[in-house]
C-alpha positions in Angstrom: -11.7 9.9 -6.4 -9.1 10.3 -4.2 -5.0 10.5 -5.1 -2.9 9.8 -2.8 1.4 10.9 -3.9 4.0 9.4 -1.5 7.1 11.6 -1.4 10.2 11.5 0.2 14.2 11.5 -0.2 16.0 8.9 -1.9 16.9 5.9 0.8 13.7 7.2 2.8 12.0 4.3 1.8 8.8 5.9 0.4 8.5 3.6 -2.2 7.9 0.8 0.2 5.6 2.8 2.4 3.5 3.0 -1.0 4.1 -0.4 -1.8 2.6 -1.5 1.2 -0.9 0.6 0.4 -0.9 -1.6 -2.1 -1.7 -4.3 -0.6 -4.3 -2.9 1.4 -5.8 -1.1 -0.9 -4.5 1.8 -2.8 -3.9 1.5 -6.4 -0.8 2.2 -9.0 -1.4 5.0 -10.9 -1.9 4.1 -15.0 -0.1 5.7 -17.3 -1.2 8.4 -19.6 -4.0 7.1 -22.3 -2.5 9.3 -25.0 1.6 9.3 -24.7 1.3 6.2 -22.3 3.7 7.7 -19.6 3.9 7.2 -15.8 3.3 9.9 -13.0 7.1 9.0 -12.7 8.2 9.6 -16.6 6.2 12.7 -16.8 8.4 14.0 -13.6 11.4 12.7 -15.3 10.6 14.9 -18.6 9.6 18.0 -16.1 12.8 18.0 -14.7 15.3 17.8 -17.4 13.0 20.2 -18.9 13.8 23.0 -16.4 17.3 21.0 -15.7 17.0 20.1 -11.7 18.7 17.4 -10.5 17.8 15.3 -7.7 21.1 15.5 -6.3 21.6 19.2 -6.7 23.1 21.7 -4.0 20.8 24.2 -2.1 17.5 24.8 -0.8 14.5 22.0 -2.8 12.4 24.8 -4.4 9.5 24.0 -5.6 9.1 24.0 -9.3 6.1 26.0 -11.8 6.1 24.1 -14.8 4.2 25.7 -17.8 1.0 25.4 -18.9 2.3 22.6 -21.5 2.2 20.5 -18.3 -1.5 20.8 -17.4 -2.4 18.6 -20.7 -0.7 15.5 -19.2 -1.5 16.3 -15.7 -5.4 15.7 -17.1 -4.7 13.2 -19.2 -3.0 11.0 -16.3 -6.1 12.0 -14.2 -8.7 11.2 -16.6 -7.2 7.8 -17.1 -7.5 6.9 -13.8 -10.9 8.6 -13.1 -12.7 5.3 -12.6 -10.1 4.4 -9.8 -11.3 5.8 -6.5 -8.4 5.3 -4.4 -4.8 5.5 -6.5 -1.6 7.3 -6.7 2.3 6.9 -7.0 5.6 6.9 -5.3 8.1 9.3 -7.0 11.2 11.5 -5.1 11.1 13.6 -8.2 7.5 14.8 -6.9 9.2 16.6 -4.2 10.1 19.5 -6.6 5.8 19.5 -7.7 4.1 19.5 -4.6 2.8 22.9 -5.1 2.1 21.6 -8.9 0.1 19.2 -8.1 -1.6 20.7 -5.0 -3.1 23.2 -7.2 -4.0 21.2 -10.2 -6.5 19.2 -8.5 -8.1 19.4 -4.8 -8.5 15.7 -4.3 -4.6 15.7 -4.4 -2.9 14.5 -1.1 0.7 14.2 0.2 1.9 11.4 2.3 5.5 12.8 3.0 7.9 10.2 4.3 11.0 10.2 5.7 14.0 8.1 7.9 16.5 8.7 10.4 19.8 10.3 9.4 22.0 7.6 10.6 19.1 4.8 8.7 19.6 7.1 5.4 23.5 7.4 5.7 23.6 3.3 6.0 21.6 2.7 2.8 23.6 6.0 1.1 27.5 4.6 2.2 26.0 0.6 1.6 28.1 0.9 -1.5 31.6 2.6 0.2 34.2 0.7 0.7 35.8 3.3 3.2 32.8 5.9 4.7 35.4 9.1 4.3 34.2 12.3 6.2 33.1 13.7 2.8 31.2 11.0 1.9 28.8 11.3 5.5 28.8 15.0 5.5 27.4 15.0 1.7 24.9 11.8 2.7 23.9 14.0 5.7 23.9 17.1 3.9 21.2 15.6 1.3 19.2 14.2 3.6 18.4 17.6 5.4 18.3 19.4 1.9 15.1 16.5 1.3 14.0 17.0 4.6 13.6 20.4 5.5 11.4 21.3 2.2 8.9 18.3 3.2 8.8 19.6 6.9 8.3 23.2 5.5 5.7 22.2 3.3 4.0 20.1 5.8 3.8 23.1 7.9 2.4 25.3 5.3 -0.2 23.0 4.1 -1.1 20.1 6.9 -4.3 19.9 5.4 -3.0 18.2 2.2 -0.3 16.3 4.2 0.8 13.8 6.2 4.1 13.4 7.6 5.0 9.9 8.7 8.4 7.6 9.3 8.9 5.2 6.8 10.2 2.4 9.5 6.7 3.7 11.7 4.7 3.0 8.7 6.0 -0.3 7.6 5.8 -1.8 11.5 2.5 -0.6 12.4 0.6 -0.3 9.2 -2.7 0.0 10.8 -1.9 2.5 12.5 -0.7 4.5 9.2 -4.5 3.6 8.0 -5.8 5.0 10.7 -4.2 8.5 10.6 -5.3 8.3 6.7 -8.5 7.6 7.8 -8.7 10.7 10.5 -6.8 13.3 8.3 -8.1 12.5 5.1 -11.8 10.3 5.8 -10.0 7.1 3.7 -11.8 4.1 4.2 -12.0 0.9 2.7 -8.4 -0.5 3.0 -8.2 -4.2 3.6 -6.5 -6.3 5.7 -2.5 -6.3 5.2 -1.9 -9.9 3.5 0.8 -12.5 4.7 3.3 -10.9 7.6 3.5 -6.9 7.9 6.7 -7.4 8.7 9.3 -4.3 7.8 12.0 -5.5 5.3 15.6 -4.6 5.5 18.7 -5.5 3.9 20.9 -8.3 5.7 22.4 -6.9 9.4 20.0 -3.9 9.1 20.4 -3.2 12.9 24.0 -4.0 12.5 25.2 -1.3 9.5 22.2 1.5 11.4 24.2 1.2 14.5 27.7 1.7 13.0 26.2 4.7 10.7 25.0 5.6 13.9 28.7 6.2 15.4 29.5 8.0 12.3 27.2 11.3 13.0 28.5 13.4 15.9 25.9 14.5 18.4 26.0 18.2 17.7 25.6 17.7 14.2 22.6 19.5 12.3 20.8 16.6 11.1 19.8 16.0 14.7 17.9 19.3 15.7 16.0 18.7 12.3 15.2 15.6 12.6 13.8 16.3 16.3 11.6 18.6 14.7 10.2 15.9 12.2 9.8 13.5 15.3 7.7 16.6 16.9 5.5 17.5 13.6 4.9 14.2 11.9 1.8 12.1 12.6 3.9 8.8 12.9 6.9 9.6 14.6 10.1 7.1 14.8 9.9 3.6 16.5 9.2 4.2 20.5 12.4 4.7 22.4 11.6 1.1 24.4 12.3 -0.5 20.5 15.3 1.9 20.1 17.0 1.4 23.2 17.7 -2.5 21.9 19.5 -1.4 18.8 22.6 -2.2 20.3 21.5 -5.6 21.3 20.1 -5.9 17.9 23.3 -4.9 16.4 25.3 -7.6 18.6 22.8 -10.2 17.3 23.8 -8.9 13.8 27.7 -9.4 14.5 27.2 -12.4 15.9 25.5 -13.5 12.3 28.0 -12.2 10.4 30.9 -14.3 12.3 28.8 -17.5 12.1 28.3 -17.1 8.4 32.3 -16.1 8.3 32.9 -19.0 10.0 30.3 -21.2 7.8 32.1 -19.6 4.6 35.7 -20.5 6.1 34.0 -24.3 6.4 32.4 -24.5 2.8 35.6 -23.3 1.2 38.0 -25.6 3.2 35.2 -28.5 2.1 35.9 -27.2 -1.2 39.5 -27.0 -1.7 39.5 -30.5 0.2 37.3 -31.7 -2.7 39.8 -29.7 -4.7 42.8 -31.8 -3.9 40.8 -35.2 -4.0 39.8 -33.7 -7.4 42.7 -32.8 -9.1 45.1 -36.4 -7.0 42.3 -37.9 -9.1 42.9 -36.6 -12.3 46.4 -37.1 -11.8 45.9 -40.8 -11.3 44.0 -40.6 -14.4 46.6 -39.4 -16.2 49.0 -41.7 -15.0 46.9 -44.7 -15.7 46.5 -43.3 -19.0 50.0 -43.4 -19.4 50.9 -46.8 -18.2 47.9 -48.2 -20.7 49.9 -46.3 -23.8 53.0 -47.9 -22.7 51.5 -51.2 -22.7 50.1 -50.4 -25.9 53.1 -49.7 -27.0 54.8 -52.6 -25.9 52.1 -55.1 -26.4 52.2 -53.6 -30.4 56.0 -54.8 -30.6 55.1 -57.7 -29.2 52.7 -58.7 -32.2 55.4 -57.4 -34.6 58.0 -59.4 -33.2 55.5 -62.6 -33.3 55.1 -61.7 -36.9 58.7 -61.9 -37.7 58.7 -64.8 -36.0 56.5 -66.4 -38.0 57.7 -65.5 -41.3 61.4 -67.1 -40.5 59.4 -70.0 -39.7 
């Protein structure tokens, strides 16, 4: 049995990485037999326990939960003991690596992570206005996440592999191959349908921009160089990365045709609009003329009526 945890910051995109062994291969965890809780509940409860936030300030230290802890550690283990190849995705296992790593050797760590200006676009996707302290907190998380997987990886590259999410998701085979070589993993099957990364709408359009938003001398950048130089699947080669601009010109040339599509279906629409409502309007005013010629049509009989009682 081998168990395999994916780690890595919010926005890393870890959970796709392990979505992807999936579908070659690598099984969910199950949850607990007795209190029927998931790798991810059980961090959940760990955490507020010892009250860490994901989002906290300083250093990611790694947490030494109580013996308490061990009972549903075994219990999670021993339900999937008849799985040989399983495991989970889970940012909150980035505070129990060392938890883990200790409570069973067949324990392994696939640490992911992204580029600072591909984290800050998924971390701002929801700003309105990207204000200085919004990047420089984005960009301060994702080196607070970063540094304690690089320094773990470095203390323990046995147990670990270091990859880039956008690597992984492009060129799975050659994440299966590295799993292979560190870890002697065999047995995953061939990646079903198109292996294809996916992104949100303009991907290469809103990287680019976050892009502008990090000066050069920033941090994030010497950091994330050392990533590039320790992990096992680095980022994209710089022949793909050079054609992010292009990419990103592709993207703005989308989003003004589908402007320019919206403009069209909404002038369609208030067109239909007008007809609309110039029809309801003659409606109403051939409702109108039928009442009067009710109306008159009803004197009419009552005047014949008269009529015919002089007679």
């Amino acid at each position: 049995m081998k168990v395999l945890l994916t780690v890595g910051s919010p926005y890393s995109g870890h959970e796709l990485v392990f979505e992807r062994l999936g579908q070659i291969g690598v099984a969910d965890a199950l949850a607990c037999r007795g209190e029927n809780l998931t790798p991810r509940a059980i961090h959940e409860l760990m955490l507020r326990s010892y009250e860490i936030a994901l989002d906290g300030e300083g250093p990611l230290e790694q947490l030494q939960p109580g013996k308490l802890w061990n009972e549903l550690a075994a219990d999670l283990l021993l339900a999937n003991i008849n799985q040989p190849l399983w495991g989970w995705a889970d940012d909150g296992s980035a505070f129990l690596l060392d938890f883990w790593r200790e409570f069973d050797p067949q324990v392994r760590f696939l640490l992911v992570y992204d580029t600072p200006h591909a984290y800050l676009a998924k971390a701002l996707a929801g700003q309105a206005r990207p204000t200085a302290e919004l990047v420089n907190s984005a960009l301060g998380q994702w080196a607070r996440w970063n540094t304690a997987l690089l320094r773990y990886f470095h203390r323990h590259p046995s147990r670990c592999v270091l990859v880039n999410s956008q690597h992984a998701l492009q060129q799975t085979q050659s994440l299966t191959t590295v799993l292979t070589e560190q870890w002697q993993i065999r047995g995953f099957s061939e990646l079903p349908n198109h292996p294809e990364t996916r992104g949100t709408s303009h991907q290469a359009l809103q990287t680019y921009l976050s892009r502008q938003l990090i000066d050069e001398s920033h941090p994030v950048w010497a950091l994330h160089q050392e990533l590039e130089c320790s992990a096992q699947l680095p980022s994209v080669s710089a022949s793909t990365t050079d054609n992010v601009p292009c990419s990103a010109w592709g993207d703005w040339v989308g989003v003004r045709k589908e402007l320019s599509d919206g403009l069209m279906r909404q002038t369609r629409i208030d067109e239909f609009q007008n007809i609309n409502q110039s029809l309801v309007r003659q409606v109403h005013q051939t409702q109108a003329e039928l009442e009067t010629l009710f109306l008159e049509n009803h004197a009419l009989g009552q005047a014949a009526n008269q009529l015919e009682k002089l007679q």
